[in-house]
VMD Tcl script that builds the backbone (N, CA, C; Angstrom):
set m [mol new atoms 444]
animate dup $m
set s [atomselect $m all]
$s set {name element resname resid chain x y z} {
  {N N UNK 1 A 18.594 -22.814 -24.540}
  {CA C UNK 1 A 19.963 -22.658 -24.096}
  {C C UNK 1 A 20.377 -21.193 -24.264}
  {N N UNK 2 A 21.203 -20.465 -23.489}
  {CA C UNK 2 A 21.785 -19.044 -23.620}
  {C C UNK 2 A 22.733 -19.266 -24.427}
  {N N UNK 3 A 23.081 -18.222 -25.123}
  {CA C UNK 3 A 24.236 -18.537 -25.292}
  {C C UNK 3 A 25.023 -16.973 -25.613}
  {N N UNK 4 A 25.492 -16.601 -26.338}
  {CA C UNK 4 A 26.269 -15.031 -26.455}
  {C C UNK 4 A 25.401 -14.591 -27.511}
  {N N UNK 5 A 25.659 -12.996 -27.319}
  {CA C UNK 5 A 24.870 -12.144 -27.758}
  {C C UNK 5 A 25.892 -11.168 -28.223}
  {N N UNK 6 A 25.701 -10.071 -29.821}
  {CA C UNK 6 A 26.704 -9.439 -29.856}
  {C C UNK 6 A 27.170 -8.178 -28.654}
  {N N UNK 7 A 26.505 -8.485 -27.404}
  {CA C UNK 7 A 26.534 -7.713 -26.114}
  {C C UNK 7 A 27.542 -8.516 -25.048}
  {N N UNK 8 A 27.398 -9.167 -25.533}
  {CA C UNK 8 A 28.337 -10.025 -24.289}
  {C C UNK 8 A 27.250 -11.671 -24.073}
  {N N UNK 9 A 27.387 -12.134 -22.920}
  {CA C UNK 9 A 26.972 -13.399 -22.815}
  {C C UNK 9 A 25.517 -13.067 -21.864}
  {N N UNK 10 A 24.431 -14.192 -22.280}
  {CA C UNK 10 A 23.029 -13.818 -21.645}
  {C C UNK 10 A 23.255 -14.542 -20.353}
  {N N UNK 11 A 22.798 -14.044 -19.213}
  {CA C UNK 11 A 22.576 -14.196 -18.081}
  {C C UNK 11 A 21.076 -14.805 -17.773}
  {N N UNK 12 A 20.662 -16.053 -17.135}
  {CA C UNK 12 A 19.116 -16.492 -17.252}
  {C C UNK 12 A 18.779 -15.228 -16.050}
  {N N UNK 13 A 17.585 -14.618 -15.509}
  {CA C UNK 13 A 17.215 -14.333 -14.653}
  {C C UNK 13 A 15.990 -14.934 -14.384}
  {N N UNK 14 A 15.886 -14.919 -12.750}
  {CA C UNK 14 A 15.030 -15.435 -12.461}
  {C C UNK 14 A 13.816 -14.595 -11.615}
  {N N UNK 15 A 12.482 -14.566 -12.275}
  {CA C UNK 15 A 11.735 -13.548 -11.521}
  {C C UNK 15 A 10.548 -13.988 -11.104}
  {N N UNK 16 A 10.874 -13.472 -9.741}
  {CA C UNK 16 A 9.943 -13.857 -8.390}
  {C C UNK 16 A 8.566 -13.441 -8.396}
  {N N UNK 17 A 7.866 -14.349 -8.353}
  {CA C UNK 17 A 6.386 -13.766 -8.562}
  {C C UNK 17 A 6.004 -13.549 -7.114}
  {N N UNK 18 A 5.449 -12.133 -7.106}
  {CA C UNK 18 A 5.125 -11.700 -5.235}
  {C C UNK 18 A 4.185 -12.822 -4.858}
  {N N UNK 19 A 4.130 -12.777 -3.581}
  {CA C UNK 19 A 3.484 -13.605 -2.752}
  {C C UNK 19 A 2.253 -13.270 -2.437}
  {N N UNK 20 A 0.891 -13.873 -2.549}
  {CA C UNK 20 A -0.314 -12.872 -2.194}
  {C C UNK 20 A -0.431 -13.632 -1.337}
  {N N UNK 21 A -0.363 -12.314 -0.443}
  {CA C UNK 21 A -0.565 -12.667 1.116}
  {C C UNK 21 A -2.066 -11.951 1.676}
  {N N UNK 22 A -2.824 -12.634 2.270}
  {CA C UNK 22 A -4.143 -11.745 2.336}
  {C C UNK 22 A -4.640 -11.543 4.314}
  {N N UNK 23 A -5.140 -11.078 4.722}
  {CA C UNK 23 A -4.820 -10.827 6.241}
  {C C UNK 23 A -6.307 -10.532 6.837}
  {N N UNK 24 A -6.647 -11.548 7.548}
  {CA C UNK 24 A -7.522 -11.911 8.330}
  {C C UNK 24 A -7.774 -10.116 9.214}
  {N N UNK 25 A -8.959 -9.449 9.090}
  {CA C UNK 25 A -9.236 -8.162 10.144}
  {C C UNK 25 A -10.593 -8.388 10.159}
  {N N UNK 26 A -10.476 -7.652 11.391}
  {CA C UNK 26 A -11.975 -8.003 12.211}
  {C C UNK 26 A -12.659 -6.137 11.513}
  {N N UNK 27 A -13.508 -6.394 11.628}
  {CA C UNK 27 A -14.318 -4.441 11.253}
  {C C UNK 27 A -13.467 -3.820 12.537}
  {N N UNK 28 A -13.600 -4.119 13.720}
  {CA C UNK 28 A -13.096 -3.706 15.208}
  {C C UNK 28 A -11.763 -3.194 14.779}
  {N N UNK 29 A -11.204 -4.287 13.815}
  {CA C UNK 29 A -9.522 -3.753 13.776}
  {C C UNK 29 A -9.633 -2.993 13.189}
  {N N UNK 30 A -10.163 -3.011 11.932}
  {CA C UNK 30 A -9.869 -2.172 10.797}
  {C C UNK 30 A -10.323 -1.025 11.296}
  {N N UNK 31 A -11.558 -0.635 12.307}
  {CA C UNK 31 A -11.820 0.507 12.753}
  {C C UNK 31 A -10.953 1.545 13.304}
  {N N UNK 32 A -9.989 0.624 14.522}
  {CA C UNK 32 A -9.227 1.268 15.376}
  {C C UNK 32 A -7.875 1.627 14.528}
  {N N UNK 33 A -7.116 0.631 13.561}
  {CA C UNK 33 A -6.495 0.922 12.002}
  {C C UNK 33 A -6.745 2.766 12.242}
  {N N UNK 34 A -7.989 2.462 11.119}
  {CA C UNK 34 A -8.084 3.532 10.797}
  {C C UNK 34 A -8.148 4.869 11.609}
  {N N UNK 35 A -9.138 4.777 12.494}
  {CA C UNK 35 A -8.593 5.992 13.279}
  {C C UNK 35 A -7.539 6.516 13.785}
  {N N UNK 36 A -6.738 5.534 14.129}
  {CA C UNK 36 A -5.414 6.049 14.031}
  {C C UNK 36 A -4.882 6.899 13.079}
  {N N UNK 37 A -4.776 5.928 11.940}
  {CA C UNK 37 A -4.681 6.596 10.182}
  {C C UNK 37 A -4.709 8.185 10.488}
  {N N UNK 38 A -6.268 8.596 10.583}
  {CA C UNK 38 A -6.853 9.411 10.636}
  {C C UNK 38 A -5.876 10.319 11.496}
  {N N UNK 39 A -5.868 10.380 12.717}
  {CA C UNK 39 A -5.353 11.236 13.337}
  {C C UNK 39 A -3.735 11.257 12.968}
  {N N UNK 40 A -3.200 10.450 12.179}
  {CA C UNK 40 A -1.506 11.067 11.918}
  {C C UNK 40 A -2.025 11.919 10.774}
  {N N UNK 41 A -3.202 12.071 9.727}
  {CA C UNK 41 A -3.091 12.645 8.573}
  {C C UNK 41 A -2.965 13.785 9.047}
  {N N UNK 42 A -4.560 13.873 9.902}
  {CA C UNK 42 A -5.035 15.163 10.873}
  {C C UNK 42 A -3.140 16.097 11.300}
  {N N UNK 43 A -2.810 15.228 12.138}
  {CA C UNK 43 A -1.446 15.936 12.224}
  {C C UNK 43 A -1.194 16.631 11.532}
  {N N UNK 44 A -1.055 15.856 10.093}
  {CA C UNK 44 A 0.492 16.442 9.184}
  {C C UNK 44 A -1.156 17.292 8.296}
  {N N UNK 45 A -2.093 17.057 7.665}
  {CA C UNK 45 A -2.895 18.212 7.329}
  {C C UNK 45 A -2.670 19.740 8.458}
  {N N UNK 46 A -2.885 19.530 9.640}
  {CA C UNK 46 A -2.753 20.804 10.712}
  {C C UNK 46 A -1.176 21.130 10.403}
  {N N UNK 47 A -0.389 20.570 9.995}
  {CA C UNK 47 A 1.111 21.895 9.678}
  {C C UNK 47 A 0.911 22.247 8.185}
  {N N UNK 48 A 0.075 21.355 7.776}
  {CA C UNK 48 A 0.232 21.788 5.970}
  {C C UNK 48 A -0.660 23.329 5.848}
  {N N UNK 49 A -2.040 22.811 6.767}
  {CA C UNK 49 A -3.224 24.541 7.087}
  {C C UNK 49 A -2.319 25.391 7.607}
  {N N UNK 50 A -1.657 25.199 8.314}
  {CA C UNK 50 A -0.496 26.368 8.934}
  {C C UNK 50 A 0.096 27.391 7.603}
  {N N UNK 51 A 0.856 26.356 7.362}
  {CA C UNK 51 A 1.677 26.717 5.951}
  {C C UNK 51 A 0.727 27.531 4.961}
  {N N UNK 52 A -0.585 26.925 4.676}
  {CA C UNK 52 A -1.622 27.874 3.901}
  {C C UNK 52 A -1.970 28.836 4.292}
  {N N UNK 53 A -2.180 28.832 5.742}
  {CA C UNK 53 A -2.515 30.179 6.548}
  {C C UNK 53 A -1.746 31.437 6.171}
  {N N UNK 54 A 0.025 31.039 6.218}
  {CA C UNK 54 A 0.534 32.091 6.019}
  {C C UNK 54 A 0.571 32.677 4.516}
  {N N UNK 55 A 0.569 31.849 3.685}
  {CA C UNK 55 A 0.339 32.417 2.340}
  {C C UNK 55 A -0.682 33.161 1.988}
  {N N UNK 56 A -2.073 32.906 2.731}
  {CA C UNK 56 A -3.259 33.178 2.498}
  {C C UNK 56 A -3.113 34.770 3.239}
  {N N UNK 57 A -2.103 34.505 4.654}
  {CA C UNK 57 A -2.136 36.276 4.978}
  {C C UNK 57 A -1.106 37.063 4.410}
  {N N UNK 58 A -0.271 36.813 3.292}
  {CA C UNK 58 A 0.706 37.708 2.407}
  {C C UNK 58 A -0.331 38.046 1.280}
  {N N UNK 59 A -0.775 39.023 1.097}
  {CA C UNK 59 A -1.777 39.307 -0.130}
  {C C UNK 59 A -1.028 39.256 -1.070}
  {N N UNK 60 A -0.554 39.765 -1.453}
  {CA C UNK 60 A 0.657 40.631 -2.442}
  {C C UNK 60 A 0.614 38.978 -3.215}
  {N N UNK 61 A 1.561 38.050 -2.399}
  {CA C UNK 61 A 2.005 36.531 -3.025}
  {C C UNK 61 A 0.846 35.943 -3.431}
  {N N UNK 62 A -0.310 35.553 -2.413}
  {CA C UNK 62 A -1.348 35.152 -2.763}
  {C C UNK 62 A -2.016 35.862 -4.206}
  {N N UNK 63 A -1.909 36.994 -4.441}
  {CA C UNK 63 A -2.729 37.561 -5.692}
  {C C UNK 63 A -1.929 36.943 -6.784}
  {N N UNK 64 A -0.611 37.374 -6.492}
  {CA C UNK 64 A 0.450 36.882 -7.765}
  {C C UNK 64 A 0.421 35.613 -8.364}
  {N N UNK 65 A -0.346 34.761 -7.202}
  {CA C UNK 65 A -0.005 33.402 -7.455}
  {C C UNK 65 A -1.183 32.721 -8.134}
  {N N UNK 66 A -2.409 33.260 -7.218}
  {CA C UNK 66 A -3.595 33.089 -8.345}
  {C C UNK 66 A -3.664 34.085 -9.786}
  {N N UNK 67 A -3.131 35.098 -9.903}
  {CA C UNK 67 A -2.570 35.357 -11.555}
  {C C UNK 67 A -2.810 34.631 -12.051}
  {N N UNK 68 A -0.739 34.517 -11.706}
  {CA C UNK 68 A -0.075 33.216 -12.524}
  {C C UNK 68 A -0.537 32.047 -12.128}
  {N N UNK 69 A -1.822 31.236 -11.953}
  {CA C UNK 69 A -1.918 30.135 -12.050}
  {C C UNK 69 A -3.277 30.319 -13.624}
  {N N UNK 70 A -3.380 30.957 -13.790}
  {CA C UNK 70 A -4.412 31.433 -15.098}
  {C C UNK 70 A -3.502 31.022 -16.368}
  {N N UNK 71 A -2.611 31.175 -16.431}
  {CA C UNK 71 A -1.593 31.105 -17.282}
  {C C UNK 71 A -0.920 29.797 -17.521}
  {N N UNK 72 A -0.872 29.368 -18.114}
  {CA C UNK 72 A 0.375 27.994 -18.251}
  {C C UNK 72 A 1.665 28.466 -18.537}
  {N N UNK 73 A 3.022 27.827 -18.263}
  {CA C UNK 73 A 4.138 27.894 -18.717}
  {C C UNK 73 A 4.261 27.683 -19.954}
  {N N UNK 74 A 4.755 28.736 -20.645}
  {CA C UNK 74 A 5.243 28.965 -21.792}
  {C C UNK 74 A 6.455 28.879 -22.313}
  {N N UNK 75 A 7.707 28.097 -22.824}
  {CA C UNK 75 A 8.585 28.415 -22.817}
  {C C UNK 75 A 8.883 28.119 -24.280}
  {N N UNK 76 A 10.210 28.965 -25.047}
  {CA C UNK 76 A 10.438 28.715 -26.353}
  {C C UNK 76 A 11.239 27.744 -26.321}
  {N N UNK 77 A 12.275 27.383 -27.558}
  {CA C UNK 77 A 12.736 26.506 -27.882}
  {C C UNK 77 A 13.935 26.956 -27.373}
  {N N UNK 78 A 14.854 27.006 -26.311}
  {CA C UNK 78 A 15.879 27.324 -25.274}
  {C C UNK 78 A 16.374 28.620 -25.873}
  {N N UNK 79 A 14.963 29.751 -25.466}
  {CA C UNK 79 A 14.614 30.654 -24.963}
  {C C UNK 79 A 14.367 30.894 -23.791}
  {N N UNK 80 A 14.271 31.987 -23.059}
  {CA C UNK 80 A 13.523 32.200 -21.931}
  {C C UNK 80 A 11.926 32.417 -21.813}
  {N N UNK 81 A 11.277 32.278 -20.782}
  {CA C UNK 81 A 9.715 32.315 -21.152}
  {C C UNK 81 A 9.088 33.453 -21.687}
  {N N UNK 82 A 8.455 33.358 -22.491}
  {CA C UNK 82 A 7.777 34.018 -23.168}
  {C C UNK 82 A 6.996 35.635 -22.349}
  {N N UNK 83 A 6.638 35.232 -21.387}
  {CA C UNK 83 A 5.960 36.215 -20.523}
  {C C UNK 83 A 6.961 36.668 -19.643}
  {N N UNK 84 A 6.147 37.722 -19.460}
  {CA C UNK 84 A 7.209 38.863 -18.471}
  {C C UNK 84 A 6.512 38.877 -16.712}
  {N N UNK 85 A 7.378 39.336 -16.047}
  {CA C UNK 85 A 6.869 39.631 -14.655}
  {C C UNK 85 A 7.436 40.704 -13.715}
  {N N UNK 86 A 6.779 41.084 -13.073}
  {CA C UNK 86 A 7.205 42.237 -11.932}
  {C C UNK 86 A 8.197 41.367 -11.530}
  {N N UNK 87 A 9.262 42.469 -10.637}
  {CA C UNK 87 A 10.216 41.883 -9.554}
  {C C UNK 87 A 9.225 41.393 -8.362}
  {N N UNK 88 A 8.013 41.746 -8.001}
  {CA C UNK 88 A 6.900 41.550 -7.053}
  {C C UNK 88 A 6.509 40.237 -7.375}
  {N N UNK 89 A 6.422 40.007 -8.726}
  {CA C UNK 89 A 5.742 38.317 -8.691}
  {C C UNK 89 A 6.513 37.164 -7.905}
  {N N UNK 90 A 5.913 35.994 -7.284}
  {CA C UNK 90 A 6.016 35.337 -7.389}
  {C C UNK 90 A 7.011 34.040 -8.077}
  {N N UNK 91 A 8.272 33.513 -7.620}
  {CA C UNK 91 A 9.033 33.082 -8.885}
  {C C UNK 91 A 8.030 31.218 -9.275}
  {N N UNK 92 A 9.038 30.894 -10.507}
  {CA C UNK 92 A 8.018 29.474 -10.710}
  {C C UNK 92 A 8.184 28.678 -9.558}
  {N N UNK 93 A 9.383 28.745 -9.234}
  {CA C UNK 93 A 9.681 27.356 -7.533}
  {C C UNK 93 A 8.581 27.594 -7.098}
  {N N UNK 94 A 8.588 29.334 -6.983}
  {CA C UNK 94 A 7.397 29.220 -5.625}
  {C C UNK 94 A 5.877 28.708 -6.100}
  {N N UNK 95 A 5.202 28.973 -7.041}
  {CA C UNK 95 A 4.178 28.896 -7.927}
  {C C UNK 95 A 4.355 27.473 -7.734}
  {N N UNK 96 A 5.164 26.557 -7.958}
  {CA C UNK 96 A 4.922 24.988 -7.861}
  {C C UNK 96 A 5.165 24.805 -6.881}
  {N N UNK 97 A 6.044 25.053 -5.452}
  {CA C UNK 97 A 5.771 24.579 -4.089}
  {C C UNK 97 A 4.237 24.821 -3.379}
  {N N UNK 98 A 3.767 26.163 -4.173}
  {CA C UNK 98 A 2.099 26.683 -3.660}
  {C C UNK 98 A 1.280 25.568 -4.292}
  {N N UNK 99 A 1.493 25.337 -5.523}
  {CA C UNK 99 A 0.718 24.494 -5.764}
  {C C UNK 99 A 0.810 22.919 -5.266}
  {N N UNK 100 A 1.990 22.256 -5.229}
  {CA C UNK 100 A 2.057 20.913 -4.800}
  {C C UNK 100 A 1.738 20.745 -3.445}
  {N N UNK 101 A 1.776 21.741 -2.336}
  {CA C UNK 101 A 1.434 22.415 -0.854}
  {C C UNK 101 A -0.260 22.183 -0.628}
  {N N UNK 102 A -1.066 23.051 -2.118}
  {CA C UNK 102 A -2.415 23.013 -1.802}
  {C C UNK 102 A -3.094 21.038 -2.599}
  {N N UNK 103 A -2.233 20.683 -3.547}
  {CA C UNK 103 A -2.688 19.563 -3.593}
  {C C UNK 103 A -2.667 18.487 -2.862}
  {N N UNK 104 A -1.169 18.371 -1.922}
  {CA C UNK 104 A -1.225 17.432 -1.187}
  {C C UNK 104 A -2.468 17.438 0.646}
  {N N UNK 105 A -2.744 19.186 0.421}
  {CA C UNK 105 A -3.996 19.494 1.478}
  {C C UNK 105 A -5.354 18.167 1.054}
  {N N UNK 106 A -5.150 18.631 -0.981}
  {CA C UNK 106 A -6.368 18.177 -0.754}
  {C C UNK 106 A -6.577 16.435 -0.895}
  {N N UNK 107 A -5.331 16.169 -1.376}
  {CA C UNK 107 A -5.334 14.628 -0.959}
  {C C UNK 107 A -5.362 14.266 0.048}
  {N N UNK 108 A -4.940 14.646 1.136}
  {CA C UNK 108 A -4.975 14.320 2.580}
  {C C UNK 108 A -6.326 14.693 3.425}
  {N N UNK 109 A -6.993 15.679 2.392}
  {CA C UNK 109 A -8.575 15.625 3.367}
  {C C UNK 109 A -9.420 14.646 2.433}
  {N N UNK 110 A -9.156 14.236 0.942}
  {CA C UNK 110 A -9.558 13.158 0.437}
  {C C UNK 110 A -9.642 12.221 1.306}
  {N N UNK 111 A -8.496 11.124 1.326}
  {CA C UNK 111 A -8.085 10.541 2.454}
  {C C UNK 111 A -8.923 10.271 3.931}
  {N N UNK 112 A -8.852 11.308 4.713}
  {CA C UNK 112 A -9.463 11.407 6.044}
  {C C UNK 112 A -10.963 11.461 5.461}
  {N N UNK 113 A -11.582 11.680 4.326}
  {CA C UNK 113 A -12.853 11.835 4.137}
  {C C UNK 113 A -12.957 9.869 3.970}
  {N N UNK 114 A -12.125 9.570 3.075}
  {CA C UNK 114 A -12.751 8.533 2.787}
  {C C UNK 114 A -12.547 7.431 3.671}
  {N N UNK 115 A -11.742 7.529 4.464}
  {CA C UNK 115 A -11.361 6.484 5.590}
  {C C UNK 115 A -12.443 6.818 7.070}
  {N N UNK 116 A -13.517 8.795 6.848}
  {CA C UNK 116 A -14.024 8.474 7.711}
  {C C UNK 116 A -15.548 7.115 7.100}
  {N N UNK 117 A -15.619 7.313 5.848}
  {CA C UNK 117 A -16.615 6.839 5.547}
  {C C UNK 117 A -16.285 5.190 5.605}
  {N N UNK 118 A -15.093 4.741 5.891}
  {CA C UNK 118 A -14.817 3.638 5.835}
  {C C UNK 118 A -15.248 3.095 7.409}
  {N N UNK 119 A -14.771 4.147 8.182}
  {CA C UNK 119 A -15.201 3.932 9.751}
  {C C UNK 119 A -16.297 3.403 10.191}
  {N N UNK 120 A -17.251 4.941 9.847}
  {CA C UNK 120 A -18.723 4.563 10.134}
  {C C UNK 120 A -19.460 3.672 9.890}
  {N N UNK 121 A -18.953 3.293 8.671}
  {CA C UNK 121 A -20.060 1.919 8.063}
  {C C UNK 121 A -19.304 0.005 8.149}
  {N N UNK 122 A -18.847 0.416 8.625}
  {CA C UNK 122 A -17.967 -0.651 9.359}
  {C C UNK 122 A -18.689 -1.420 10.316}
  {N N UNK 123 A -19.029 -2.584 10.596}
  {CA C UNK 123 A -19.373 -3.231 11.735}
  {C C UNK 123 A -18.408 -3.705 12.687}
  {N N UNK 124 A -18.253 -3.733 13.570}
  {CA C UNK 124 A -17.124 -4.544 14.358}
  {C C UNK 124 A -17.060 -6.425 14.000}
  {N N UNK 125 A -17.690 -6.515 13.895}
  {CA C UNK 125 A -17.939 -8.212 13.790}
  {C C UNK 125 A -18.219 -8.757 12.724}
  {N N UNK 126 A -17.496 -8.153 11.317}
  {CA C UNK 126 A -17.484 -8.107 10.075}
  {C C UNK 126 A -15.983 -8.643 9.766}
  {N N UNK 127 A -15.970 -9.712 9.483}
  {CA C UNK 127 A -14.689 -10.537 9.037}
  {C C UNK 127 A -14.402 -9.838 7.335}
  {N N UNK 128 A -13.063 -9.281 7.299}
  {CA C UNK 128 A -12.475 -8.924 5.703}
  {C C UNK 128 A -11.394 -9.964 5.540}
  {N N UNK 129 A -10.884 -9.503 4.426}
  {CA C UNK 129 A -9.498 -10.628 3.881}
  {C C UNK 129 A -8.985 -8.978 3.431}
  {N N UNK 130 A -7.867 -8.510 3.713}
  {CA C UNK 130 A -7.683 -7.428 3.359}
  {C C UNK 130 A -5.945 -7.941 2.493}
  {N N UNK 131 A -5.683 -7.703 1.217}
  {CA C UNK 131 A -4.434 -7.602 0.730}
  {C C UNK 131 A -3.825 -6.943 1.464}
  {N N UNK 132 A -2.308 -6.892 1.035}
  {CA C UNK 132 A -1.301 -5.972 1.385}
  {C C UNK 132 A -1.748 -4.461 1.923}
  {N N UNK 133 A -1.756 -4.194 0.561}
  {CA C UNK 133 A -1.773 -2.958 -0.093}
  {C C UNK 133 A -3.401 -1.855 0.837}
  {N N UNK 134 A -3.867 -2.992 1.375}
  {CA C UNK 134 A -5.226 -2.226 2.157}
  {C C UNK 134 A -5.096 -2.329 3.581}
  {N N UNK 135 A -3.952 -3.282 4.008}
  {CA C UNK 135 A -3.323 -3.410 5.044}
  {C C UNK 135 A -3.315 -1.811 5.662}
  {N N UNK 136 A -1.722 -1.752 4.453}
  {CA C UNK 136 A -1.261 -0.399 4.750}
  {C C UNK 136 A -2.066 0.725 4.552}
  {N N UNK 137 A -2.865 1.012 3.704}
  {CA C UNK 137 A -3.508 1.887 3.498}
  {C C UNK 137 A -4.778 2.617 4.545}
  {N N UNK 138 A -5.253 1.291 5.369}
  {CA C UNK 138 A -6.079 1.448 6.431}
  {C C UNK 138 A -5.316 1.704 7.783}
  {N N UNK 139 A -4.354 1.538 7.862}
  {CA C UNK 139 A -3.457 2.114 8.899}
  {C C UNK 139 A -2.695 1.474 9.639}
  {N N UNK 140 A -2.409 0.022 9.312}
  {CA C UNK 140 A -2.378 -0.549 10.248}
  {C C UNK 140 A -0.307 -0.668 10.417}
  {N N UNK 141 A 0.193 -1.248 10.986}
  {CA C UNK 141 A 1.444 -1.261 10.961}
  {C C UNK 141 A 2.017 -2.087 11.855}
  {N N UNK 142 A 3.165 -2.305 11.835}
  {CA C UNK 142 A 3.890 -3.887 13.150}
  {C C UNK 142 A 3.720 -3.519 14.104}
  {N N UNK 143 A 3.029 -2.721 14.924}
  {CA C UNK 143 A 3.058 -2.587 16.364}
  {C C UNK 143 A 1.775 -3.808 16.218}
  {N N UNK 144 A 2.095 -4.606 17.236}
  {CA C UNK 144 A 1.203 -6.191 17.533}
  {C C UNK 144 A -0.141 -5.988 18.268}
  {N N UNK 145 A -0.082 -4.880 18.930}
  {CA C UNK 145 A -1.012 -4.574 19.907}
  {C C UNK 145 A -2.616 -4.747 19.247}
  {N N UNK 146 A -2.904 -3.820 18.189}
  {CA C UNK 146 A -3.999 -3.921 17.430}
  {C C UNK 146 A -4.547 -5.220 17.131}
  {N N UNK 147 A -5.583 -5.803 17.436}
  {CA C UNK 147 A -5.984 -7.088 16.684}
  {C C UNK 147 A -5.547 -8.556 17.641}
  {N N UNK 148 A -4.526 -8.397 19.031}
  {CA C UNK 148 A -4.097 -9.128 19.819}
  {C C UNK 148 A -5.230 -9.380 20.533}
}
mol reanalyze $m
mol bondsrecalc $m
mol representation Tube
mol addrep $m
């Protein structure tokens, strides 16, 4: 029985256990899935190489930035950081937009690497049970067309 708490009064909740839902794909689907996949990463990798391109042709930033990536952040106890810098360096925003910029490159050619290896070795006439979660991940999405 609930009853009061020195918080106020307990409320029962009730919690929903997800639904495992598992989804019939042919290799054929999951193939065409994925290549798709593939070519939106391809997209958004080709503006992210852009974006590297230009950093890579500012020397000046590029040097500053591989520096300061030798270094860890240092900071005192609400002090300012410990280390000093040219007005030429690099500030930290930028140092962590360069860096979160070149990691998400390399997750996204992760990605296209491992979804090509998912391709190739794929048979068409290879029945999966694919969860949710590999649903989405292989590319697939509510347009009905795929797999009709």
């Amino acid at each position: 029985m609930l009853g009061q708490s020195r918080f106020g009064s307990i409320h029962s909740v009730k919690i929903l256990m997800p639904l495992e839902i598992n989804f019939r794909k042919s290799g054929r689907e999951i193939r065409e899935a994925v290549a798709k996949r593939i070519e939106q990463l391809r997209s958004r990798l080709e503006h992210r190489n852009a974006e590297l391109e230009k950093l890579m042709s500012n020397r000046a930033k590029l040097r500053s930035y591989l520096i300061r990536s030798t270094q860890g952040e240092f900071y005192g106890h609400g002090r300012a950081p410990s280390q000093l810098y040219s007005k030429d360096d690099i500030s930290s925003e930028e140092k962590e937009e360069m860096r979160q910029m070149c990691r998400r490159i390399f997750e996204i050619e992760q990605e296209i690497h491992r979804l090509t290896l998912i391709r190739t070795h794929l048979k068409d006439d290879q029945e999966f049970e694919l969860p949710f979660e590999d649903l989405v991940a292989y590319g697939f999405d509510s347009d009905l067309s795929i797999g009709d």
